[in-house]
Backbone as CSV, one residue per row, in Angstrom:
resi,resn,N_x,N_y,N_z,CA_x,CA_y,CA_z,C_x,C_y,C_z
1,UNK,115.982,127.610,104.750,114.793,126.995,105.350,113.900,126.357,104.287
2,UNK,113.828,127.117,103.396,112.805,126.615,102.127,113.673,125.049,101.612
3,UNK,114.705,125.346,101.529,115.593,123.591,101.068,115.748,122.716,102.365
4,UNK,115.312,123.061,103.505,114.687,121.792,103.856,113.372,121.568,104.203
5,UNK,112.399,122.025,104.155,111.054,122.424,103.584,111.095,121.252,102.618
6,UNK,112.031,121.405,101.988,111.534,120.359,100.306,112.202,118.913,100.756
7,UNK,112.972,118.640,102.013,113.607,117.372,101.950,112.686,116.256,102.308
8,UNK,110.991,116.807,102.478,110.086,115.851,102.683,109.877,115.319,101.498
9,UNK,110.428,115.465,100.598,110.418,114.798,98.810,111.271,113.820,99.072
10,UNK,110.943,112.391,98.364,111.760,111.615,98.168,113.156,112.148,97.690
11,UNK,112.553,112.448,95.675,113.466,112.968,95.359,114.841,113.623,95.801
12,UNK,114.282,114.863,96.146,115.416,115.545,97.345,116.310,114.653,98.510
13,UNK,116.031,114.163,98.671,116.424,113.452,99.891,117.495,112.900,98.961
14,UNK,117.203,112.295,98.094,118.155,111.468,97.440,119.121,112.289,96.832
15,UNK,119.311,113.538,96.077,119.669,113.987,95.412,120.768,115.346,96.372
16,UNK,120.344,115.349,97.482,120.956,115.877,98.589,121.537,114.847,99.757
17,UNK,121.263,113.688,100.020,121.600,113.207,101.006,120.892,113.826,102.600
18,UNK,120.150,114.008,102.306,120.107,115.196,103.385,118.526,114.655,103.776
19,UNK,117.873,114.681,104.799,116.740,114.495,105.751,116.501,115.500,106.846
20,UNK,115.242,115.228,107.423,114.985,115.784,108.351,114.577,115.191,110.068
21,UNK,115.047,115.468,110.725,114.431,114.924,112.112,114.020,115.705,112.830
22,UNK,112.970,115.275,113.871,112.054,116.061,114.481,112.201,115.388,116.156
23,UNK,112.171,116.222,116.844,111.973,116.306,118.303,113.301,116.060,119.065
24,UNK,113.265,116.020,120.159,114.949,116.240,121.563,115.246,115.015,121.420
25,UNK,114.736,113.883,121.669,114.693,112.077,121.553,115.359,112.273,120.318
26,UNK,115.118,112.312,119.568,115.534,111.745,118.121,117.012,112.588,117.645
27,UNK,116.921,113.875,118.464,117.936,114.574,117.684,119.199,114.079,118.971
28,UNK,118.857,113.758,120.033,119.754,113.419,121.201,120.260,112.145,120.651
29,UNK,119.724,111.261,120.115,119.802,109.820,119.985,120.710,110.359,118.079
30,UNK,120.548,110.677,117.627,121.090,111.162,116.033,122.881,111.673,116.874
31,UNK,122.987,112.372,117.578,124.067,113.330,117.730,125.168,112.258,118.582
32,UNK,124.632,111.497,119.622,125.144,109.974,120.134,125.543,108.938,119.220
33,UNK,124.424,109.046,118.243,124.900,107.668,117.653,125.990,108.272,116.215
34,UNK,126.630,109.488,116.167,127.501,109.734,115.542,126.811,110.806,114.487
35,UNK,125.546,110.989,114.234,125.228,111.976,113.091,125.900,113.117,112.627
36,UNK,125.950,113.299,111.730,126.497,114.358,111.026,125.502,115.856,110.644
37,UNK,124.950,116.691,111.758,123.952,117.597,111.722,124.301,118.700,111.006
38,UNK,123.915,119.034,109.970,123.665,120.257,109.293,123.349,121.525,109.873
39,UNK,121.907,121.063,110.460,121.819,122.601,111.326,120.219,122.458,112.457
40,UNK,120.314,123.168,113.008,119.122,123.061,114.067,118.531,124.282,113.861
41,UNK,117.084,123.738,113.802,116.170,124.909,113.754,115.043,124.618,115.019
42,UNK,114.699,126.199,116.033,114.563,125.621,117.280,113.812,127.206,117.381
43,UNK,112.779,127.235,118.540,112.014,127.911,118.850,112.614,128.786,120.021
44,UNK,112.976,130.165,119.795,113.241,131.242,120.761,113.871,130.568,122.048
45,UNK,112.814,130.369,122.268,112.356,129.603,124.020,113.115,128.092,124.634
46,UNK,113.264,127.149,123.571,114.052,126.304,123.459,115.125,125.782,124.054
47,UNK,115.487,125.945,125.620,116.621,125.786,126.191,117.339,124.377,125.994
48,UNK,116.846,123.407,126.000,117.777,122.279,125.430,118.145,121.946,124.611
49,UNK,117.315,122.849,123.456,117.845,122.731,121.979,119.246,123.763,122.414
50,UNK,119.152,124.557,122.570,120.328,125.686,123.017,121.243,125.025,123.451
51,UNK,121.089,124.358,125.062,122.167,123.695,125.157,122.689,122.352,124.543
52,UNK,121.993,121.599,124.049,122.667,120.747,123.003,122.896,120.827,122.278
53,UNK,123.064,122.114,121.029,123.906,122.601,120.165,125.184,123.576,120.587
54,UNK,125.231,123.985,121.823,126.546,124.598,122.507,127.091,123.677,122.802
55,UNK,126.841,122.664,123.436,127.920,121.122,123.683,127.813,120.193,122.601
56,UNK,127.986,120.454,121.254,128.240,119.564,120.272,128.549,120.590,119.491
57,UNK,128.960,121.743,119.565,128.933,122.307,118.550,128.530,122.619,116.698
58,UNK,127.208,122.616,117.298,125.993,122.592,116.308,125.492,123.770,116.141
59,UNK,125.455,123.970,114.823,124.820,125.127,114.090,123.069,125.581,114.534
60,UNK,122.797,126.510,115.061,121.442,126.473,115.727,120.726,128.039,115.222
61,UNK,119.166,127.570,114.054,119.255,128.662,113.927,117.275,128.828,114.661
62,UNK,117.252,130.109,115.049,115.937,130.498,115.753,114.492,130.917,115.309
63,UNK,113.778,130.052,115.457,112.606,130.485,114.402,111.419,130.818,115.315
64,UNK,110.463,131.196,114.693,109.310,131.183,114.803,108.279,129.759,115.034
65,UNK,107.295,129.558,115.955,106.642,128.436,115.418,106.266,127.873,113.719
66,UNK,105.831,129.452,113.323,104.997,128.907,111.968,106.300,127.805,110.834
67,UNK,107.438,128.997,111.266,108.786,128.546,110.340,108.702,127.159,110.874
68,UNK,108.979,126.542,112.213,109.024,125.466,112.658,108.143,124.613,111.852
69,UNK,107.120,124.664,112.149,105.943,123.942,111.094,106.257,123.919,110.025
70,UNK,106.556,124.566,109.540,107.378,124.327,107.684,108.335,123.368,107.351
71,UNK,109.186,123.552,108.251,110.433,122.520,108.350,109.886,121.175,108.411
72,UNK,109.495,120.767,109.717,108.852,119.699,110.414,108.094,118.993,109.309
73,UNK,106.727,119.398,109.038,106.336,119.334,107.637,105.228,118.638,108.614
74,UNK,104.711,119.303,109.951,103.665,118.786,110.927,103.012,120.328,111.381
75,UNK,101.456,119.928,111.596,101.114,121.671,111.952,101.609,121.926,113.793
76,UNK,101.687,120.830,114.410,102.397,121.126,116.147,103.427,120.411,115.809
77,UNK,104.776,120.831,115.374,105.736,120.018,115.449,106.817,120.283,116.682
78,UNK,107.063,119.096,117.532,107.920,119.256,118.858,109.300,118.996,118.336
79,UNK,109.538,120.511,118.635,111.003,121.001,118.240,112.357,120.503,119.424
80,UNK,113.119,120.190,119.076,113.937,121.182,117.711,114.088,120.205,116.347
81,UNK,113.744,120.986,115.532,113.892,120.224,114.094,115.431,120.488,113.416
82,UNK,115.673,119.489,112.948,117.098,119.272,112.393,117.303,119.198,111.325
83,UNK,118.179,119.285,110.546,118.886,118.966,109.017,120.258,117.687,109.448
84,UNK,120.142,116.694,108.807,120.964,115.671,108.797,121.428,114.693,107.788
85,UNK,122.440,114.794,107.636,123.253,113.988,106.405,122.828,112.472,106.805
86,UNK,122.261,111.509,105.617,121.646,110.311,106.091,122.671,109.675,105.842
87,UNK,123.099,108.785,107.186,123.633,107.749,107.160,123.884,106.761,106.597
88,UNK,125.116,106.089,106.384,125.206,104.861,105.872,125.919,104.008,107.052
89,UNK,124.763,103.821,106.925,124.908,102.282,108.651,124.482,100.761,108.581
90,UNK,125.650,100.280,107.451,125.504,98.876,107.158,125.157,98.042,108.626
91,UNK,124.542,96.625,108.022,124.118,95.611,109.319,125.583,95.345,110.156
92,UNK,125.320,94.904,110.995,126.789,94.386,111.890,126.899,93.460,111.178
93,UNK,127.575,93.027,111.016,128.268,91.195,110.566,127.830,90.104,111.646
94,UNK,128.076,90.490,113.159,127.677,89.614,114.537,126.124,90.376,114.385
95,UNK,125.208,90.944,113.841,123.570,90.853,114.174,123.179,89.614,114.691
96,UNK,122.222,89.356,115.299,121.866,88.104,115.973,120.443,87.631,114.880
97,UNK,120.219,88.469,113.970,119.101,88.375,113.626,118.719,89.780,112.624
98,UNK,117.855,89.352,111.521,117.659,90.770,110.421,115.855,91.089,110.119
99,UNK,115.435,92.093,110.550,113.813,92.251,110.308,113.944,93.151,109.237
100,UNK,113.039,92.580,108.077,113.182,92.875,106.871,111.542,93.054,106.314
101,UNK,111.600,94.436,105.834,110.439,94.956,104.997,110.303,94.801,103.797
102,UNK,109.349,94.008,103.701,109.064,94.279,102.402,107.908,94.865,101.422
103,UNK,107.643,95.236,100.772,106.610,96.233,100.062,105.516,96.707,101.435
104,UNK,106.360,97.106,102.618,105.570,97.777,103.792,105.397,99.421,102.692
105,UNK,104.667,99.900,102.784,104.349,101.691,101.999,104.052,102.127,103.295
106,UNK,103.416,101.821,104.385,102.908,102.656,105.441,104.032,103.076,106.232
107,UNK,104.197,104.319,106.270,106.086,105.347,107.112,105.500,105.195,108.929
108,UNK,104.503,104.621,109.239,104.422,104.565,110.552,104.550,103.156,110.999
109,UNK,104.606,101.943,110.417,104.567,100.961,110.259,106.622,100.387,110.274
110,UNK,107.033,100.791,109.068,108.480,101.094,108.751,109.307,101.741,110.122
111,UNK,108.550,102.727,110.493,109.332,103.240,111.584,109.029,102.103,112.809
112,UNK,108.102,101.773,113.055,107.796,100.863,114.613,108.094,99.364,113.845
113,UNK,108.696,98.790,112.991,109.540,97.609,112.773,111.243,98.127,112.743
114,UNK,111.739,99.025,112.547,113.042,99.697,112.862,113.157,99.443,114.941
115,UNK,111.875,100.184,115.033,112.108,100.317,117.045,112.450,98.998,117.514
116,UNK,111.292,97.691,116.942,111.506,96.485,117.187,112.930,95.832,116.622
117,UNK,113.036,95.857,115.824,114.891,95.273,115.526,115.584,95.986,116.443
118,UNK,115.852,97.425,116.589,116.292,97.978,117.821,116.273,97.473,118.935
119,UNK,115.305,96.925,119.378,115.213,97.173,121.058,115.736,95.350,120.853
120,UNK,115.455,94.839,120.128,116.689,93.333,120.218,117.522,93.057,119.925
121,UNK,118.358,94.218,119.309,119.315,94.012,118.802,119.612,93.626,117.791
122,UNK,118.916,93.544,116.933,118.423,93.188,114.959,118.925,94.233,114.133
123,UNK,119.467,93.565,113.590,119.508,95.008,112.041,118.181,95.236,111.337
124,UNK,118.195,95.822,110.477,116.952,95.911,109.901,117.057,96.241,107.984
125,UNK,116.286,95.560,107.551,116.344,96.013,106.091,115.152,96.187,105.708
126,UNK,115.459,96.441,104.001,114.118,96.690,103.463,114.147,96.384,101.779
127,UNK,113.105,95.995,101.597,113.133,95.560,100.175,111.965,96.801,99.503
128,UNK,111.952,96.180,98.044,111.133,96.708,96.836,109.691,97.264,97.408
129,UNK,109.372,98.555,96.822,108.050,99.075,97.854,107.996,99.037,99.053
130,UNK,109.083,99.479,100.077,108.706,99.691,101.319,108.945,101.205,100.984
131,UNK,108.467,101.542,102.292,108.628,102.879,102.361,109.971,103.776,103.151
132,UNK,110.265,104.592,102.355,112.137,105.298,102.110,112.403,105.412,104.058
133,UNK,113.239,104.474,104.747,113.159,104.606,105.999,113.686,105.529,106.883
134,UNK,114.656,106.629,105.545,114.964,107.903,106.203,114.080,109.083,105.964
135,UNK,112.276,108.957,105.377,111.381,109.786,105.436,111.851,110.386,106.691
136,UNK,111.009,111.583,106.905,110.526,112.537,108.106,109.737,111.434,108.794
137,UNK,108.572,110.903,108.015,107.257,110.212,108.442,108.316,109.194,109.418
138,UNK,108.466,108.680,108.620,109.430,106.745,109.286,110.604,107.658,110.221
139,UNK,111.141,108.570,110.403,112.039,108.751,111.254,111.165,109.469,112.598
140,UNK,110.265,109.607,112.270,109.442,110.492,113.602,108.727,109.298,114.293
141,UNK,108.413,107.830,113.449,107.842,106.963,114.143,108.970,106.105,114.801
142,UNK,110.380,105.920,114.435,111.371,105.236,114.827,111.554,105.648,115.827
143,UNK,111.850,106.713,116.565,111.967,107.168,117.481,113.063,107.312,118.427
144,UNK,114.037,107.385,116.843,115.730,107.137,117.452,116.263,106.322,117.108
145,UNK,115.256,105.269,116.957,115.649,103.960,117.193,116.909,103.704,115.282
146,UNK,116.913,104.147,114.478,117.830,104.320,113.370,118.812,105.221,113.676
147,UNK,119.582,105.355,114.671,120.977,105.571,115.078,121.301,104.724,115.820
148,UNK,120.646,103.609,116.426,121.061,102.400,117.368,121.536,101.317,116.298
149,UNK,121.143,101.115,115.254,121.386,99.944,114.360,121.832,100.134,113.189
150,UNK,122.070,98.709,112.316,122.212,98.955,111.160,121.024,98.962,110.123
151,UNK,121.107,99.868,108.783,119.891,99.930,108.002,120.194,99.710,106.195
152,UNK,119.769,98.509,106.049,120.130,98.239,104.495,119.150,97.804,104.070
153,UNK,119.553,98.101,102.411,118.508,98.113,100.993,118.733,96.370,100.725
154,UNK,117.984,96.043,100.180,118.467,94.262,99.606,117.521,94.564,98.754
155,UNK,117.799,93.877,97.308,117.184,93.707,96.546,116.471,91.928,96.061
156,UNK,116.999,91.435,97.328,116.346,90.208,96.539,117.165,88.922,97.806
157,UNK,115.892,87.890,98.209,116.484,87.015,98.950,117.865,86.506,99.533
158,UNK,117.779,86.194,97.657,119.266,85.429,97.873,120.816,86.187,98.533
159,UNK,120.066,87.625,99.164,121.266,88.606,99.234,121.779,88.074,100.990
160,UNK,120.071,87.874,101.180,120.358,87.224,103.008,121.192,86.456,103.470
161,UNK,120.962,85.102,102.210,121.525,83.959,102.714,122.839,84.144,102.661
162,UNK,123.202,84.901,101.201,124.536,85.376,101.537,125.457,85.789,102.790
163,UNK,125.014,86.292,103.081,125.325,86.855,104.352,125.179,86.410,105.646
164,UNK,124.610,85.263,105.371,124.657,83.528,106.491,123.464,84.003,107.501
165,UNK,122.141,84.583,106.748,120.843,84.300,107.206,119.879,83.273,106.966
166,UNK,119.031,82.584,107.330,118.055,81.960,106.819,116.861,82.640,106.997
167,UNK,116.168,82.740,105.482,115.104,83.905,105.003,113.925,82.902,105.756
168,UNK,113.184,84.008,106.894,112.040,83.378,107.338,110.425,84.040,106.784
169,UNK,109.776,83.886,105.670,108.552,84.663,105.194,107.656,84.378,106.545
170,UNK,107.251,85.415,106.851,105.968,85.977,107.606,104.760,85.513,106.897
171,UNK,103.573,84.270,107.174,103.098,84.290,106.389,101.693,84.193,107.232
172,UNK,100.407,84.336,106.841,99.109,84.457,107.630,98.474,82.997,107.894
173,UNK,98.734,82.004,107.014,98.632,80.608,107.223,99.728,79.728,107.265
174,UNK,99.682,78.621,107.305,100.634,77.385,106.473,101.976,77.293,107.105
175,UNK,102.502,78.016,108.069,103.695,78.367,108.329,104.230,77.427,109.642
176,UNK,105.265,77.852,110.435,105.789,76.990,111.523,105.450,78.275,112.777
177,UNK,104.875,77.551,113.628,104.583,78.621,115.280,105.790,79.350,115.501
178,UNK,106.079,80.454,115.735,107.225,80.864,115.896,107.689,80.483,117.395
179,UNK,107.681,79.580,118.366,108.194,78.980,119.461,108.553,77.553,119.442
180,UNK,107.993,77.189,117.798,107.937,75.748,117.361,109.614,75.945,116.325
181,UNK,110.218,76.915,115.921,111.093,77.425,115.222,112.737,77.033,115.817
182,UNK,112.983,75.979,114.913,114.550,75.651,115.238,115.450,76.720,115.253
183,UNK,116.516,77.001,117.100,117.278,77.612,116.650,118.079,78.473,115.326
184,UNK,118.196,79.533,115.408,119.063,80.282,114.008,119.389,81.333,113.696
185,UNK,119.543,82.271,113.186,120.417,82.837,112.698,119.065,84.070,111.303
186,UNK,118.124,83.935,111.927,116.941,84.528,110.924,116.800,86.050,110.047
187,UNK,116.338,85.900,108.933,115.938,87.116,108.491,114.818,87.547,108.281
188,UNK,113.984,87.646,109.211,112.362,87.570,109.142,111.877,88.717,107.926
189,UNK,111.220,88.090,106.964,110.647,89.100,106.140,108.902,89.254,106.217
190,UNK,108.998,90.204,106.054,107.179,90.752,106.387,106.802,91.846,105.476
191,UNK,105.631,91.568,105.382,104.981,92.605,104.066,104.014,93.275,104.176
192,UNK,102.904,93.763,103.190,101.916,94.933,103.461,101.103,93.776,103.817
193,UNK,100.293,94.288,104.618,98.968,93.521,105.710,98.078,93.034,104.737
194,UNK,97.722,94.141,104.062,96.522,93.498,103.109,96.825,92.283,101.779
195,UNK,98.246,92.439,101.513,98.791,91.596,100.233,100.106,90.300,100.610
196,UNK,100.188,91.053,101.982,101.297,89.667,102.579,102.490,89.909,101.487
197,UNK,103.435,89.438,101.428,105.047,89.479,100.672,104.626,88.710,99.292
198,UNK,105.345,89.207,98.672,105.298,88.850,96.918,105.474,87.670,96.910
199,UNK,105.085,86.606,96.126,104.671,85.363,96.281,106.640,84.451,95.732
200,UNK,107.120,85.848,95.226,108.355,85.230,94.848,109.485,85.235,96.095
201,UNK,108.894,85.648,96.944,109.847,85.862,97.612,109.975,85.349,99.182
202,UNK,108.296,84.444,99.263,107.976,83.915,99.923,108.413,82.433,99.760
203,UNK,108.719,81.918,98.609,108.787,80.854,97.449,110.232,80.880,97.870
204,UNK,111.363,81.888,97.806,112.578,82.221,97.878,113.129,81.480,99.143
205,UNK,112.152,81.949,100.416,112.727,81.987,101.488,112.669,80.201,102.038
206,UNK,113.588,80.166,103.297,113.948,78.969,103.712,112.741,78.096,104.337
207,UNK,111.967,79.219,104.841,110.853,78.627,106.222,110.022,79.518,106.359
208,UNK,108.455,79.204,106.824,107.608,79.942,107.186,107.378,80.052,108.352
209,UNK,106.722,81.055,108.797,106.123,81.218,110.150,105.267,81.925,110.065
210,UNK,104.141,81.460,110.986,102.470,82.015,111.143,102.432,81.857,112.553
211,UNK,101.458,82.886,113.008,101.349,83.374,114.677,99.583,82.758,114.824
212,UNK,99.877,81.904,115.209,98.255,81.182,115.554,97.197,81.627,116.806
213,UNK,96.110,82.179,116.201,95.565,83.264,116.746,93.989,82.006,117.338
214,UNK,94.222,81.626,118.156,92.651,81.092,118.721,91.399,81.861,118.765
215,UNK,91.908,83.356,118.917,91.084,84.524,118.595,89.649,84.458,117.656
216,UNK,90.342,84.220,116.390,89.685,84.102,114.854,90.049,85.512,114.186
217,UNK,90.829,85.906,114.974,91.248,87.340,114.061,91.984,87.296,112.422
218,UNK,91.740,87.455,111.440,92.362,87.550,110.324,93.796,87.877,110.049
219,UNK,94.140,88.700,110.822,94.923,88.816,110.734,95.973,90.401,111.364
220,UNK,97.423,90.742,111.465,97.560,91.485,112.930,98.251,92.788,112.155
221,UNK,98.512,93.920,113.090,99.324,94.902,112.269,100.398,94.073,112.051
222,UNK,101.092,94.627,110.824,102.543,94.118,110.315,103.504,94.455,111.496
223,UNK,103.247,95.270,111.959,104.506,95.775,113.023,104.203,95.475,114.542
224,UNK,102.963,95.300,115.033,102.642,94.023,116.009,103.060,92.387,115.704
225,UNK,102.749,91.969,114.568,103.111,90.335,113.917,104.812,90.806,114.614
226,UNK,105.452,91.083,113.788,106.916,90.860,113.731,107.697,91.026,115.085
227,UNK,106.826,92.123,116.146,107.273,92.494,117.387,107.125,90.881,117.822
228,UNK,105.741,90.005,117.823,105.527,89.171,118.394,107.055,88.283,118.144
229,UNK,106.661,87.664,116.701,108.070,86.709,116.131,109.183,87.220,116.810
230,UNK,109.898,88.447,116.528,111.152,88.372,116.832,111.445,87.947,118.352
231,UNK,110.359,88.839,119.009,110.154,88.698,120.655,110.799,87.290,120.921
232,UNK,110.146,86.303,119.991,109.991,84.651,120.118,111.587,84.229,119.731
233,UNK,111.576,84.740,118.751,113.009,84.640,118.279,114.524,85.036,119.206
234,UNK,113.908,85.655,119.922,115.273,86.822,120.301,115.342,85.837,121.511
235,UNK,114.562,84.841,122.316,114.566,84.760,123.407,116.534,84.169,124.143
236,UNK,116.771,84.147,125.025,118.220,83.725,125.275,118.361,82.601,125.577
237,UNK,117.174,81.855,125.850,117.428,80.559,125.470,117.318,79.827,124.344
238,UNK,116.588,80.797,123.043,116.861,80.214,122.073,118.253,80.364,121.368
239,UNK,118.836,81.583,121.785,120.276,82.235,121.285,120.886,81.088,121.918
240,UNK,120.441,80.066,122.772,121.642,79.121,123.365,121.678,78.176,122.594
241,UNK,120.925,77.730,121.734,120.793,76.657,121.134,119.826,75.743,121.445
242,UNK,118.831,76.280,122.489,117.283,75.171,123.518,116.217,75.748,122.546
243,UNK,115.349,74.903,122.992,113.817,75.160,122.782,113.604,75.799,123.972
244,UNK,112.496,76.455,123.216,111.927,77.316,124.209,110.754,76.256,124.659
């Protein structure tokens, strides 16, 4: 219990392979999408943790709340908490589209741009200074949603195009409407709210896009902006080759 207690460390995580997940959603959605579970730690009382480690044959061990809270690394944490070997779940090759982090640090932010590539069918990546997307934090905000897709590291633009994307920077001015956006094949990159994406990498990419706010608002959460774009992006008549 105490060694996964510690897998809320980067470090550890890395040096074990090993993470933690928290709640029935996440551990239902982990065990579907193929996970490899270590062990379940679950409260007395717990009947679906019970029965979903008797029909997967999963290691299930019985704690106390307080123990629970330790694990979890939350003071109400909604059990059952898990031990899980982190995945390696490259992008599809057919993705329709790649939402890409970059120097995001906020793990609640990271997790609700994972849900959004999810729920359209996007892979998702992440660049330099985002935050580690198999945290506890970023896997409790995903909400499953990182056993539905693929999840990769890139170190640098030119890795997209490779891979027959065109890099779209997220940018707060200067950019193209995202409904004004020629058919394609995109890798939308987006960054921390307050500093926007590294100026090299904005410079890197193919095309901009800015969400024009009549409002006068400054500017939107990172993980609202990108829900909007991809939304725009994903539409099926743009997948046809039309304007929207």
């Amino acid at each position: 219990m105490v060694a996964a207690a510690r897998l809320h460390r980067a470090g550890e995580r890395r040096k074990t392979g090993l993470t933690v997940i928290e709640g029935p959603h996440t551990l239902e959605e982990a065990v579907l999408g193929g996970g490899v579970i270590e062990v379940i730690f679950a409260h007395p009382d717990d009947e679906d943790a019970r029965t979903l480690a008797a029909a997967h044959r999963l290691d299930l061990v019985e704690v106390d709340e307080t123990a629970l809270s330790r694990v979890a690394g939350t003071k109400t944490p909604r059990g059952p908490v898990a031990v899980i070997h982190i995945p390696s779940r490259p992008v599809a090759a057919a993705s329709p589209g790649l939402l890409v982090a970059w120097s995001v640090g906020d793990p609640g932010n990271v997790g609700t741009l994972i849900r959004t590539a999810a729920a359209f069918g996007w892979g998702f990546g992440h660049g330099a200074g985002t935050a580690d997307p198999w945290s506890p934090k970023v896997l409790r905000s995903g909400a499953g949603a990182h056993f539905r897709i693929g999840i990769e590291a890139f170190s640098g633009v030119d890795e997209l195009t490779a891979r027959g994307y065109s890099p779209l920077a997220a940018v707060v001015s200067g950019g193209i409407a995202p409904d004004r956006l020629a058919p394609g094949r995109y890798a939308l990159l987006v960054g921390d709210e307050a500093l926007g994406l590294p100026a090299e990498v904005v410079e890197a990419s193919q095309d901009r896009v800015t969400i024009t706010m009549p409002g006068g608002t400054e500017s939107l959460n990172v993980a609202m902006a990108a829900g909007i774009i991809v939304y725009e992006l994903a539409k099926p008549e743009r997948q046809d080759g039309g304007r929207v």
